[in-house]
DRENDO-1510 file (C-alpha; in Angstrom, 1 decimal, always signed):
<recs>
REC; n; res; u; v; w
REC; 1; UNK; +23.9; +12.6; +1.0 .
REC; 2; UNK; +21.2; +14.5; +3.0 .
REC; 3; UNK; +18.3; +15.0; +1.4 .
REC; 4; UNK; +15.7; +17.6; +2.3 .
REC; 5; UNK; +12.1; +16.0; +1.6 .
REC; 6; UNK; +9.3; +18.6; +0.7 .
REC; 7; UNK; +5.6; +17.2; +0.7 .
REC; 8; UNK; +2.2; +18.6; +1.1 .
REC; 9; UNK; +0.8; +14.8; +1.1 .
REC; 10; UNK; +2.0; +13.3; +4.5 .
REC; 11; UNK; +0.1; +11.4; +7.0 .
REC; 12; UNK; -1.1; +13.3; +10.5 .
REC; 13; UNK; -3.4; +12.3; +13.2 .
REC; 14; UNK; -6.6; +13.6; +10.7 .
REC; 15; UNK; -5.7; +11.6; +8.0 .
REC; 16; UNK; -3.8; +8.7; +8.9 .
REC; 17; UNK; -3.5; +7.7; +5.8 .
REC; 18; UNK; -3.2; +10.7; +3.5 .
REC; 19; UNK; +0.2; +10.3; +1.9 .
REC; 20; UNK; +1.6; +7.3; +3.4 .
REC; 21; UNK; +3.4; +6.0; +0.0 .
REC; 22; UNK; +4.9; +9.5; +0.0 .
REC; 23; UNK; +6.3; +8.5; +3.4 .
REC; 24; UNK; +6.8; +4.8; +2.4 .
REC; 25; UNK; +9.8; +6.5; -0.2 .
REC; 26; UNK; +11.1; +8.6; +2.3 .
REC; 27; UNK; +11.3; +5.8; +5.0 .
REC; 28; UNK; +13.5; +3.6; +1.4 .
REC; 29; UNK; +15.4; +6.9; +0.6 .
REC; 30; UNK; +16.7; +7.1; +4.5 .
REC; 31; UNK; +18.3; +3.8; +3.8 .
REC; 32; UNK; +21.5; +5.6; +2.0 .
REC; 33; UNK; +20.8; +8.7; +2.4 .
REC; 34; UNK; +20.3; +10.9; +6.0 .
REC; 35; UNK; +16.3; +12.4; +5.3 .
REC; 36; UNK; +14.7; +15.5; +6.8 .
REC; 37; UNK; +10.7; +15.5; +5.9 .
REC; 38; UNK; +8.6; +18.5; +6.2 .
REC; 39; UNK; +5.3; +18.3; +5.2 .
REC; 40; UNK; +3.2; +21.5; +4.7 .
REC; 41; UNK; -0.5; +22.5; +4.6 .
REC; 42; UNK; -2.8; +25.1; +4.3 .
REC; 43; UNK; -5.7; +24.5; +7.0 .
REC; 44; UNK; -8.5; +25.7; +5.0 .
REC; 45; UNK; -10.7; +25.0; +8.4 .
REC; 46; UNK; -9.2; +28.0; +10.6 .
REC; 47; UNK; -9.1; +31.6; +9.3 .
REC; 48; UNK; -5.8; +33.6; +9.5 .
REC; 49; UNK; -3.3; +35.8; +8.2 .
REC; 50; UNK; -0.2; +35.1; +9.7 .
REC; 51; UNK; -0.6; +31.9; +11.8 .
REC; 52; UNK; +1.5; +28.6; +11.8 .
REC; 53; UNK; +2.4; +26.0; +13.8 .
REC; 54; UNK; +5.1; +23.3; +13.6 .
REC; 55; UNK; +4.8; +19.7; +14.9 .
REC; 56; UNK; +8.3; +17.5; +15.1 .
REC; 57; UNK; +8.5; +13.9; +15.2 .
REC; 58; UNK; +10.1; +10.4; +14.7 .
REC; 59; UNK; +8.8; +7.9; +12.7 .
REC; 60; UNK; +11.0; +4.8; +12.3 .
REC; 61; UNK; +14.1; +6.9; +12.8 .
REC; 62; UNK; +12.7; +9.4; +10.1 .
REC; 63; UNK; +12.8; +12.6; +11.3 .
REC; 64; UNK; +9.4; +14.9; +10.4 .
REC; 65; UNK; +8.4; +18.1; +11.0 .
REC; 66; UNK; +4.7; +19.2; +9.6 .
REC; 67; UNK; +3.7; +22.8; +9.6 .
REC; 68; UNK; +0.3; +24.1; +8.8 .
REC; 69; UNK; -0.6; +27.9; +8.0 .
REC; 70; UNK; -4.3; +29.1; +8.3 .
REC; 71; UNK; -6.0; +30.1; +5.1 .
REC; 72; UNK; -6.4; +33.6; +4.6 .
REC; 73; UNK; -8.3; +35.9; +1.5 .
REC; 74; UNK; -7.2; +34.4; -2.4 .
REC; 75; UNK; -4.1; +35.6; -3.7 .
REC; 76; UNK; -3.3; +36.4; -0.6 .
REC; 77; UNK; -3.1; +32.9; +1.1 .
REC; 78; UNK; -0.6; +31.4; -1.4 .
REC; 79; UNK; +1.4; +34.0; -1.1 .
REC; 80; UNK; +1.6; +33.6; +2.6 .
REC; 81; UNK; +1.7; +29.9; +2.4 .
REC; 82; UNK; +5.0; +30.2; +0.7 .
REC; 83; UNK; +6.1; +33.1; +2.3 .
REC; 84; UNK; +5.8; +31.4; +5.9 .
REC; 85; UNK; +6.6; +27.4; +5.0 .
REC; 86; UNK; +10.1; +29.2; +3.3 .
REC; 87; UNK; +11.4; +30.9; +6.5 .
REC; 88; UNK; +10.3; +27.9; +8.8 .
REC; 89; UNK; +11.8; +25.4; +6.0 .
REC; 90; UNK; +14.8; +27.5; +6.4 .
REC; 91; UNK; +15.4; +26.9; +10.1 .
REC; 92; UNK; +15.1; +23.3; +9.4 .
REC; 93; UNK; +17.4; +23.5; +6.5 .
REC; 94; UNK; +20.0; +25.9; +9.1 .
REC; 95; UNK; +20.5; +23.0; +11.1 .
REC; 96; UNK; +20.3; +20.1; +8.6 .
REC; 97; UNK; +22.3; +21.6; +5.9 .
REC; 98; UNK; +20.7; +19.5; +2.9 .
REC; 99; UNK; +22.8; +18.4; -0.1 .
REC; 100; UNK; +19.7; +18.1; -2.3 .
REC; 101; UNK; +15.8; +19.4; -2.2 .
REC; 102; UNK; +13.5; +16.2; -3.3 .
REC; 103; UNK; +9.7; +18.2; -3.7 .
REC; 104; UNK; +6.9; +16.0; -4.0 .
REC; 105; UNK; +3.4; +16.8; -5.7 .
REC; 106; UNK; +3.1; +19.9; -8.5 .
REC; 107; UNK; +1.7; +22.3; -6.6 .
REC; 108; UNK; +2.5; +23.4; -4.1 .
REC; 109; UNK; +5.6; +20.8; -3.7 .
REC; 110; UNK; +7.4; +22.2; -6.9 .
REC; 111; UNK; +7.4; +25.6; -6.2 .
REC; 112; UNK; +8.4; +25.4; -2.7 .
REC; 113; UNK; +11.2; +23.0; -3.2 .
REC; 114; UNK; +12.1; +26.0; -6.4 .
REC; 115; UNK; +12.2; +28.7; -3.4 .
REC; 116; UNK; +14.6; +26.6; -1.3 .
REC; 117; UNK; +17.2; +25.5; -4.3 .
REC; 118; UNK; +17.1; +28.9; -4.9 .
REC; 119; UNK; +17.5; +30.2; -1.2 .
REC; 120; UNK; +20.0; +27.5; -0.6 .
REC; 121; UNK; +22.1; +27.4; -3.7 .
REC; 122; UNK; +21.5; +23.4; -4.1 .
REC; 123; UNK; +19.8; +21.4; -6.9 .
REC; 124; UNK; +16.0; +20.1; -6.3 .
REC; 125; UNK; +13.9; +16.7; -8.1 .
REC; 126; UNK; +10.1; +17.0; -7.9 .
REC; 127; UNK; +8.5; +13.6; -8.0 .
REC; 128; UNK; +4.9; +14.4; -9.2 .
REC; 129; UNK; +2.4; +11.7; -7.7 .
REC; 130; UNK; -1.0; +12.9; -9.3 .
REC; 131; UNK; -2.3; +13.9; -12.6 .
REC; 132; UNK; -0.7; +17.3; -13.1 .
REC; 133; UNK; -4.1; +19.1; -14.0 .
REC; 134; UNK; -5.3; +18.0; -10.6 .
REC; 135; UNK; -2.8; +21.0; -9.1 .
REC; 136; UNK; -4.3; +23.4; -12.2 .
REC; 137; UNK; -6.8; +24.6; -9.6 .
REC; 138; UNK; -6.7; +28.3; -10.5 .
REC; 139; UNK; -4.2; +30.2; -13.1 .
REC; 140; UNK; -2.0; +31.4; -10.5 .
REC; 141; UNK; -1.6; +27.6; -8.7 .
REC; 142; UNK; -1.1; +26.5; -12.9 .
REC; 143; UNK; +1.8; +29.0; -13.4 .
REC; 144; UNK; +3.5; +27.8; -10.1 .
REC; 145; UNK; +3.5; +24.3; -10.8 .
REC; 146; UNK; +4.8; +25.0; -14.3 .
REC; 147; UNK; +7.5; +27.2; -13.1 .
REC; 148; UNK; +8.7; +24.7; -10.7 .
REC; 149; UNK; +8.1; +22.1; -12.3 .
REC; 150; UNK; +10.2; +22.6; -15.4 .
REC; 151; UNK; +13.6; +24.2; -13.5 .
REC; 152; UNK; +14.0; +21.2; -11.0 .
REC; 153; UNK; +16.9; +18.6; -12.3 .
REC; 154; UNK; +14.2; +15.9; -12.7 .
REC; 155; UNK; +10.4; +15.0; -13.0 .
REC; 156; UNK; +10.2; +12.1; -11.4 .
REC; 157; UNK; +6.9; +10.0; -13.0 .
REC; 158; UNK; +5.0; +7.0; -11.7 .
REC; 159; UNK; +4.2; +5.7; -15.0 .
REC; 160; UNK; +5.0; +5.8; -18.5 .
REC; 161; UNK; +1.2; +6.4; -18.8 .
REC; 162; UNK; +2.3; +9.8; -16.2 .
REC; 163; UNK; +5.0; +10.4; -17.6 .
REC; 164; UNK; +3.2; +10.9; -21.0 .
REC; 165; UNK; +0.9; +13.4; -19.8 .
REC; 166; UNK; +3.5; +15.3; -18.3 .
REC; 167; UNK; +5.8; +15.3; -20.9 .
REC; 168; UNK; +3.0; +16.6; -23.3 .
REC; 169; UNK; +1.8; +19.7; -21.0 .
REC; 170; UNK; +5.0; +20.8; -19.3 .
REC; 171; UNK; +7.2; +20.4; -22.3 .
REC; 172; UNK; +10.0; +17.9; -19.8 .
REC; 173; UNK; +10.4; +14.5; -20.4 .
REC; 174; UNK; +10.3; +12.7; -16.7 .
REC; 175; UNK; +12.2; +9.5; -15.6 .
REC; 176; UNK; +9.4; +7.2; -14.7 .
REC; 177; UNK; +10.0; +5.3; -10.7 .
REC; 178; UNK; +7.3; +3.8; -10.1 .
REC; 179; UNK; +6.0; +4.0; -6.3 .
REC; 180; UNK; +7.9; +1.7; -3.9 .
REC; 181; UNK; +5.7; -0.6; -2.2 .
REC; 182; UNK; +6.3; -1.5; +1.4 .
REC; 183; UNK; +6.2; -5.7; +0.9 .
REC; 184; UNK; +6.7; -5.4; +4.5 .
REC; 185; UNK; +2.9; -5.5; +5.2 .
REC; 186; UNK; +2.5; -8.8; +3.4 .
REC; 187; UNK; +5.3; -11.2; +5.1 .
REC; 188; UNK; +3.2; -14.2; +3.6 .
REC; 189; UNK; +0.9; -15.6; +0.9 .
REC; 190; UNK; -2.3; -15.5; +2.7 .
REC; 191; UNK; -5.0; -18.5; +2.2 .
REC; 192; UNK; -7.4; -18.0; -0.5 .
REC; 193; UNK; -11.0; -17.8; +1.5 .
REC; 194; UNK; -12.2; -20.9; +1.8 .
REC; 195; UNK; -15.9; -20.5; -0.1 .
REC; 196; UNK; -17.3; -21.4; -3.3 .
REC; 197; UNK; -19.0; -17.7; -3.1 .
REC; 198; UNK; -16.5; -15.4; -4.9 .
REC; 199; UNK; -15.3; -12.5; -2.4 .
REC; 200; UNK; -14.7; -9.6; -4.6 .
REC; 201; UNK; -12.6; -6.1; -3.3 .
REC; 202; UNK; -12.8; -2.4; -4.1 .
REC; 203; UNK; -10.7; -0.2; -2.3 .
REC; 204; UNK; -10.6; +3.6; -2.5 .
REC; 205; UNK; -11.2; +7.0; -1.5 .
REC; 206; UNK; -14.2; +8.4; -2.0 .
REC; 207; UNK; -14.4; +12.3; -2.4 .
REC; 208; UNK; -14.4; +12.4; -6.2 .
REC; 209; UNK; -16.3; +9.7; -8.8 .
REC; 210; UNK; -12.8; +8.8; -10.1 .
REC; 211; UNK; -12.1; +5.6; -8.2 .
REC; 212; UNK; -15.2; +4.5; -10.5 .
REC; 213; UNK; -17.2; +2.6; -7.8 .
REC; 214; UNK; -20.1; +3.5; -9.5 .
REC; 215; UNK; -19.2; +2.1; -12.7 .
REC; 216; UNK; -18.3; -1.1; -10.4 .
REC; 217; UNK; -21.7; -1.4; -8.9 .
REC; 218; UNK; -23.0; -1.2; -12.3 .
REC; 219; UNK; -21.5; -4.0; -13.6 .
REC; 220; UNK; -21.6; -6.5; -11.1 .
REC; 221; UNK; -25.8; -5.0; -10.8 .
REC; 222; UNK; -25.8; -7.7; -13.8 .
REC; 223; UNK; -24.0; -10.7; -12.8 .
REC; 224; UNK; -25.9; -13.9; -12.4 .
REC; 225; UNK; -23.1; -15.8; -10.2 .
REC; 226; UNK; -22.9; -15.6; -6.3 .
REC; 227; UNK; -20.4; -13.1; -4.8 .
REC; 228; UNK; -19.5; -10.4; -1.7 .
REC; 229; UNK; -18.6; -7.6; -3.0 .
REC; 230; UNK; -16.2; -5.7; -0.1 .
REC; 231; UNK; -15.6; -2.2; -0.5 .
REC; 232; UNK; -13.2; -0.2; +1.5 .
REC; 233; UNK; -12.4; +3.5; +1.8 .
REC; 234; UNK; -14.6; +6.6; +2.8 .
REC; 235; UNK; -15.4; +9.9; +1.6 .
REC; 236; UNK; -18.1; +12.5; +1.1 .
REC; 237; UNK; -19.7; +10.2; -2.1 .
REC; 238; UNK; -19.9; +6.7; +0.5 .
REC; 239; UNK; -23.6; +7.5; +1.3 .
REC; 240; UNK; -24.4; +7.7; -2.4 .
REC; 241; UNK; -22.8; +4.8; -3.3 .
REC; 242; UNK; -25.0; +2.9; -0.7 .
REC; 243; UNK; -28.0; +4.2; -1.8 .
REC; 244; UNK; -27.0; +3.1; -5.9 .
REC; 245; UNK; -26.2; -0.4; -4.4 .
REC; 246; UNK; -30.0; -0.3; -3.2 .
REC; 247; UNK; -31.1; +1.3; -6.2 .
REC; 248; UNK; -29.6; -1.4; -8.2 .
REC; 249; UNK; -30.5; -4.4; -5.9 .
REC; 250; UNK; -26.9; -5.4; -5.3 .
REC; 251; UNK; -26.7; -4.0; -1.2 .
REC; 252; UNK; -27.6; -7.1; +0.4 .
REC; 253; UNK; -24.4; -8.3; -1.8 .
REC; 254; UNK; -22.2; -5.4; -0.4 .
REC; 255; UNK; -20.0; -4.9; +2.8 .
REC; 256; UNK; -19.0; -1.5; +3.2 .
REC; 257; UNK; -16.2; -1.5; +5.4 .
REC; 258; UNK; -15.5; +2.9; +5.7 .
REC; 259; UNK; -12.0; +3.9; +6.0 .
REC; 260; UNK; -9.4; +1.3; +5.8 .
REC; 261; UNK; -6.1; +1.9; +7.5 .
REC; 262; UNK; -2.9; +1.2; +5.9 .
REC; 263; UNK; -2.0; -1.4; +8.8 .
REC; 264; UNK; -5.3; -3.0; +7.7 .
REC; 265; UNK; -4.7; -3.5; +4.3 .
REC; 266; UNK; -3.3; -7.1; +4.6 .
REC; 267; UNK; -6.3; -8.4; +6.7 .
REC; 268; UNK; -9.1; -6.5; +3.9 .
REC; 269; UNK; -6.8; -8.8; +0.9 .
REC; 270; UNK; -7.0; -12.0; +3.0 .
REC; 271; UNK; -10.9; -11.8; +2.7 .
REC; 272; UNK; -11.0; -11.9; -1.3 .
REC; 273; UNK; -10.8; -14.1; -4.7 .
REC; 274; UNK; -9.5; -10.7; -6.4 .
REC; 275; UNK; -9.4; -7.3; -6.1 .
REC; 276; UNK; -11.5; -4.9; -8.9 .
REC; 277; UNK; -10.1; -1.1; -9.7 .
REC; 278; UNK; -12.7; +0.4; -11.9 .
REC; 279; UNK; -10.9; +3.7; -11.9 .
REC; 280; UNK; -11.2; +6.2; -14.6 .
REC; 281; UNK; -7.5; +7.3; -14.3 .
REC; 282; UNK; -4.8; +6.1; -12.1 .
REC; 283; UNK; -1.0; +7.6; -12.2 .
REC; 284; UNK; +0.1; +4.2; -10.6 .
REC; 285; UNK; -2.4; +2.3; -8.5 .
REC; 286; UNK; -0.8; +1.1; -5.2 .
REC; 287; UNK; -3.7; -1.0; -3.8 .
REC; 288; UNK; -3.8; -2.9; -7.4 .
REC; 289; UNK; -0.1; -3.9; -6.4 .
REC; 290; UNK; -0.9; -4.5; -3.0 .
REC; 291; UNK; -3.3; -7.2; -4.4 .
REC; 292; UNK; -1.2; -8.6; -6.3 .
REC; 293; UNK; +1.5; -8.8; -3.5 .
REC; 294; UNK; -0.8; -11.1; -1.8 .
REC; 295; UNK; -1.4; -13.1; -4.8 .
REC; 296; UNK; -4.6; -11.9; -5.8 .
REC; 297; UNK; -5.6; -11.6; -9.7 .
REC; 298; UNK; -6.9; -8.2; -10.7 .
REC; 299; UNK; -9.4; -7.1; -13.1 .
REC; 300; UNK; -8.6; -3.4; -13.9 .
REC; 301; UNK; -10.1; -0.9; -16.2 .
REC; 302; UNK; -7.3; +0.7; -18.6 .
REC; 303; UNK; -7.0; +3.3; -16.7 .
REC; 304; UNK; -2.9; +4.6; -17.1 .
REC; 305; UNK; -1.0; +3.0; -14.3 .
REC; 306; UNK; -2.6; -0.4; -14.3 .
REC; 307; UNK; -0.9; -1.1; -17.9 .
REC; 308; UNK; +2.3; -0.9; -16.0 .
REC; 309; UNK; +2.0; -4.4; -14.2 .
REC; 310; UNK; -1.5; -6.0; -15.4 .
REC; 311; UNK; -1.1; -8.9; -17.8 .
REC; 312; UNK; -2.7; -11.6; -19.0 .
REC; 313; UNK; -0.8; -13.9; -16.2 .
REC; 314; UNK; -2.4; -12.2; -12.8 .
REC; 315; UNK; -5.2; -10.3; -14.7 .
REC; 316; UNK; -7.9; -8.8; -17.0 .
REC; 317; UNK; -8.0; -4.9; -18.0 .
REC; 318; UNK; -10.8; -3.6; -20.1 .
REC; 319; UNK; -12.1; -0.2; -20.5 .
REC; 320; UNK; -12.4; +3.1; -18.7 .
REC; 321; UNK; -16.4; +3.7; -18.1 .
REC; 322; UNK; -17.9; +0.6; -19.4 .
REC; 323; UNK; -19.8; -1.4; -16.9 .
REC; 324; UNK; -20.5; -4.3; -19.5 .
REC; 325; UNK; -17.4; -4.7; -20.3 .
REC; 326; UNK; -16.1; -4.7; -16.9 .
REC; 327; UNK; -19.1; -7.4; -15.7 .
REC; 328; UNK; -17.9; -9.9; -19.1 .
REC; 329; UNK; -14.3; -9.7; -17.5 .
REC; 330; UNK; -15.5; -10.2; -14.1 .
REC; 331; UNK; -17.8; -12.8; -15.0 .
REC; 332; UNK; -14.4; -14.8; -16.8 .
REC; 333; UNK; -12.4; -14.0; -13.5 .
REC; 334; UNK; -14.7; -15.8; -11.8 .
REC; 335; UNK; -14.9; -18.3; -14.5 .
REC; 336; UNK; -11.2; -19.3; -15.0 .
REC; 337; UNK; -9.8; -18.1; -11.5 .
REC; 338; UNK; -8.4; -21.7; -11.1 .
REC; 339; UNK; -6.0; -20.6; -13.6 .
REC; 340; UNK; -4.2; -17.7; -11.6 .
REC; 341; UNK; -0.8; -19.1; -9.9 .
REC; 342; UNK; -1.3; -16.9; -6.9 .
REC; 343; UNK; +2.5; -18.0; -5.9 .
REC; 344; UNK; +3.3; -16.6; -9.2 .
REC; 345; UNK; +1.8; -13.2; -9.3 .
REC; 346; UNK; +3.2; -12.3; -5.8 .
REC; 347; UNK; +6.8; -13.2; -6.7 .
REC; 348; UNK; +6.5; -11.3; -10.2 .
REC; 349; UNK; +5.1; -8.1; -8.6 .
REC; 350; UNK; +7.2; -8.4; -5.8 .
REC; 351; UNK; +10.3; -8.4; -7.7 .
REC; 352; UNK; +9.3; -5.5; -10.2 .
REC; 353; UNK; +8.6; -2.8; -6.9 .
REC; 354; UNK; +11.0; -3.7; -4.5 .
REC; 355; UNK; +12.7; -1.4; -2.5 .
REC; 356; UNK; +15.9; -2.0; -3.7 .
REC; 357; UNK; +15.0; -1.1; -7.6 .
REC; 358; UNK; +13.4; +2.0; -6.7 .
REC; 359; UNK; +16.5; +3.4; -4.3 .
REC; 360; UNK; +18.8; +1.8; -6.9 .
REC; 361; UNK; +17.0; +4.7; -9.6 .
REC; 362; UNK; +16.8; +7.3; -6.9 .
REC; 363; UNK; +20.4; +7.7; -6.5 .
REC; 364; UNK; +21.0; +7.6; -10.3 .
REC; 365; UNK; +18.5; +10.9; -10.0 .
REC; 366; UNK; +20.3; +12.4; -7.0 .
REC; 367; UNK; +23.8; +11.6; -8.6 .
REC; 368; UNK; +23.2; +12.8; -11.7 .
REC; 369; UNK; +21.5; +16.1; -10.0 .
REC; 370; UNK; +24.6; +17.0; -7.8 .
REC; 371; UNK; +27.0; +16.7; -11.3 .
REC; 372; UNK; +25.1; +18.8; -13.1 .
REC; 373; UNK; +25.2; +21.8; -10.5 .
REC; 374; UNK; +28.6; +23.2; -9.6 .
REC; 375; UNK; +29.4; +23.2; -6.2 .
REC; 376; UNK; +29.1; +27.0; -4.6 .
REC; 377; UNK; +31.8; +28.6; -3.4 .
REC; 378; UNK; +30.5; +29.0; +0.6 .
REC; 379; UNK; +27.0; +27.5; +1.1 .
REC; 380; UNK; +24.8; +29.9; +3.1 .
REC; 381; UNK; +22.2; +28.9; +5.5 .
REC; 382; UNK; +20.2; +32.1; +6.4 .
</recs>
C-alpha cells in the first residue's frame, strides 16, 4: 500500500529534533508499506503572501519532502497555508499516486489530510500526538481541527488517557497506538553508574511550564540524601529554571546539559539511577520509555500517559503538582532502588512498544480504512 504521510511535526536542520517520533513511525510504517512524507510549516519568522519553498530528501530510504510558506496577515495566512501546501501536496501526490492519506497532529494535520482525501477521492487516518486543545489556538484553527478530525476513517490516540480526552470533545472514539519507540538506540543494558551518589534525570523541552521542572526542583529543594540531578532539554524558560535552582539552594546539585539530541539520548540514560517526569500532562511520554528501555526505574507524576506503562515493578507515580509528594517518592526510589530488576523493566517495556506491535495495529487501521471506502471508478491526480 502507499501511504501519503502529512505532518507539520518533522525534524529540519532548525530543530533537529522537533518531531522525530513522528518520523520514527514513518521510518516502521515504510517497512510494509511504500511512504511519501511531507512535512509542512508556516515560517512565522519571514513575512509573505505567496511564498514557499520545497526541500526533498532521503532519510533511511524514506523519501521527504518539507515545504514552508511565509506567514502573512490572520485569516489570511491559514488560508494560504492550505491553499499553497494543497497544490504542492498535489504534485507530490501526481507522481506517488497514494492509496491512503495518514495526517498527523489536529491542526493543521487533519485538515490538510481532509483537503487531499477529498481532492484525491481516497480515505485519510489522523493520528493526533498532542492534547487536542493545544491546536484550539483561535476559533477558526478549533473548527478545522474538528472538521478534520471527525471525517477521517480513524483517530489514532497515544493513550487511553488521550484517547479519553478526545473522545469527550470531538464526539469520536479513537483506537489508541501507542508511539513506537526506536529500541534501536539502546542495543544494550547499560552499567548502572558506579557511585553511592544517586544520579537523578529530567529531560524535556522547555518553552512552556508543562514538563514541570519547576515542581521537580521543588521537591528535591527538600531532600536530605546526596544526589546530581541532570537535566536535559532547552527552551525560552532554561534561564529561569537556573535561577530557581539558585533560589532554592539546589544549583550546585544541578547539571544543565541544554538541548539533547536524539542520537544522545542513550549516553544522557547511561549517567543515571532513574529518570524523574514531573509533567503536568503527557499524551504518551517517550523519554519515560526511553528510560525504561535502558532499565532505568521511573518516578512519574500521574500525568495521562505515564499510567500506560508505570507500575509498581519499574516505578512510583504520584501526583500532578505536588512537590512533597513527588520528594516522599523520590526519597523511597532512592531508598529501595536495590529492588528494581533493571534486566526486567527493559524486557517488559521493550516488548509492550516494539515495532512489530505498533505496524501489526497500523495495518488493521489502513485495512479496515480501504474496506470501508469504495474504490472510485478512475482515480484522478490533478
Amino acid at each position: 500500500m502507499k501511504v501519503l504521510f502529512l505532518t507539520p511535526w518533522y525534524p529540519d536542520e532548525h530543530n533537529p529534533n522537533h518531531g522525530v517520533f513522528v518520523r520514527d513511525q514513518a521510518l516502521t510504517i515504510q517497512q510494509a508499506h511504500e511512504v511519501r512524507v511531507v512535512s509542512g510549516k508556516i515560517n512565522y519568522a519571514v513575512f509573505g503572501f505567496s511564498s514557499l519553498t520545497r526541500y526533498d530528501s532521503s532519510y533511511q530510504g524514506l523519501k521527504e519532502s518539507r515545504i514552508s510558506v511565509k506567514k502573512s496577515l490572520p485569516v489570511i495566512n491559514q488560508f494560504n497555508f492550505f491553499l499553497r501546501i494543497a497544490l504542492e501536496t498535489l504534485k507530490i501526490a501526481r507522481d506517488f499516486k497514494p492509496d491512503i492519506i495518514h495526517g498527523n497532529i489536529g491542526y493543521p494535520g487533519a485538515f490538510w489530510a481532509w483537503i487531499m482525501s477529498t481532492l484525491l477521492k481516497i480515505p485519510y487516518v489522523v493520528t493526533e500526538h498532542t492534547r487536542i486543545t493545544n491546536n484550539f489556538r483561535s476559533f477558526v484553527h478549533r473548527q478545522l481541527t474538528l472538521f478534520g478530525l471527525r471525517r477521517a476513517r480513524q483517530i489514532i490516540a497515544v493513550s487511553r488517557w488521550h484517547a479519553d480526552e478526545i473522545f469527550g470533545i470531538v464526539g469520536k472514539k479513537p483506537l489508541v497506538i501507542h508511539n513506537v519507540i526506536n529500541f534501536e538506540k539502546f542495543p544494550e543494558l547499560p552499567p548502572s553508574p558506579g557511585t553511592a551518589r544517586f544520579q537523578i534525570g529530567f529531560l524535556g523541552y522547555m518553552e512552556t511550564p508543562v514538563k514541570g521542572l519547576d515542581i521537580l526542583l521543588r521537591a528535591v529543594a527538600s531532600l536530605s540524601a546526596d544526589f546530581v540531578l541532570h537535566i536535559g532539554g532547552k527552551g525560552m524558560l532554561l534561564e529561569e529554571y537556573k535561577r530557581m535552582a539558585g533560589t532554592l539552594g539546589v544549583s550546585h546539585k544541578c547539571r544543565f546539559y541544554g538541548a539533547v539530541m536524539n542520537e544522545e539520548v542513550p549516553a544522557f540514560m547511561s549517567k543515571l539511577h532513574f529518570l524523574v517526569s514531573a509533567s503536568r500532562s503527557e499524551t504518551f511520554g517517550i523519554a519515560m520509555v526511553e528510560a525504561l528501555a535502558c532499565g532505568l526505574p521511573v518516578v512519574a507524576t500521574d500525568n495521562g500517559g505515564s499510567r500506560e506503562f508505570i507500575n509498581s515493578e519499574n516505578g512510583l507515580i504520584v501526583p500532578v503538582d505536588d512537590p512533597e509528594q513527588l520528594s516522599g517518592a523520590i526519597a523511597a526510589m532512592m531508598k529501595n532502588y536495590s529492588r528494581y530488576n533493571r534486566e526486567l523493566i527493559r524486557k517488559d517495556i521493550m516488548q509492550k512498544f516494539s515495532r512489530e506491535v505498533f505496524l501489526r495495529k497500523i495495518n488493521e487501521v489502513y485495512a479496515a480504512a480501504r474496506e470501508r471506502l469504495p474504490e472510485p471508478k478512475k482515480r484522478k491526480y490533478l
